[in-house]
N, C-alpha and C positions, 0 to 999 in steps of 0.2 A: 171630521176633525182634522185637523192640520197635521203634518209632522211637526216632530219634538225638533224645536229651535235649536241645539244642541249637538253637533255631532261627536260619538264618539269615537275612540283609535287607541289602540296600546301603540304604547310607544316602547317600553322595555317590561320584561318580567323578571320580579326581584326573585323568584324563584329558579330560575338560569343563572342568574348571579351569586348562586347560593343561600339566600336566606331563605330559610323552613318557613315550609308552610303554616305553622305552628303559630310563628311568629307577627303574620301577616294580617292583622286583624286590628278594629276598632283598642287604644290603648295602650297596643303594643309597637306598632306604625304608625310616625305622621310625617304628612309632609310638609315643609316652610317653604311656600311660594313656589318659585319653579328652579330653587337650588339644590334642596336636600330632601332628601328621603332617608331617614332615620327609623332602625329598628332594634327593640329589644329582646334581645334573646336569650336564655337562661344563662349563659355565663359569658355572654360579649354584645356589646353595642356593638350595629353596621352600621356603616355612613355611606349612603352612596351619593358624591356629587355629579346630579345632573350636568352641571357647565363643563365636566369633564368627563366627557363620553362613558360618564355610569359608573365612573372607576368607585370600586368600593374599597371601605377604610374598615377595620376589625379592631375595635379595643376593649381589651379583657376587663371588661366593668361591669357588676352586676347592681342593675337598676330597675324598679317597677315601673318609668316611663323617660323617654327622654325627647327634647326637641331641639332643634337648632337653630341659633341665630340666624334671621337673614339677610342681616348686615353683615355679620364678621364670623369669625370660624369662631364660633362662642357657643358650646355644649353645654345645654342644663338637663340636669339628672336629678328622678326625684326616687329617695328611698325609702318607703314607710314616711317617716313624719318629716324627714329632710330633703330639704331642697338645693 
């Protein structure tokens, strides 16, 4: 059998960057394209943009999931039944 087409590599750990481990999971992280990496953490969203060396952003919002535009700095947050 061939190898897998596909190599992989980390490239950063959001856990060095501070976001728990807790947090790092199916639902509670996603990421849009190769700019954002957004996580929900019980009493703050992380923003980490890729395009700038990983710098991460912390705002005190509490949300059951959130994702980011990957056209413009446009955060949608969903809470229970709102969007």
């Amino acid at each position: 059998m061939a190898g897998v087409p596909i190599a992989f590599s980390e490239v950063l750990n959001l856990q060095q960057l501070g976001v728990p481990e807790t947090s790092i999971k199916h639902g509670l992280t996603t990421m849009e394209s190769d700019k954002w990496i957004v996580s929900v953490e019980p009493t703050q969203v992380s923003l980490v943009d890729l395009q700038n060396q990983a710098q991460v952003t912390r705002r005190p919002i509490k949300a059951e999931a959130a994702v980011m535009n990957p056209a413009q700095n446009i955060l949608a947050l969903r809470s229970g039944k709102m969007i």
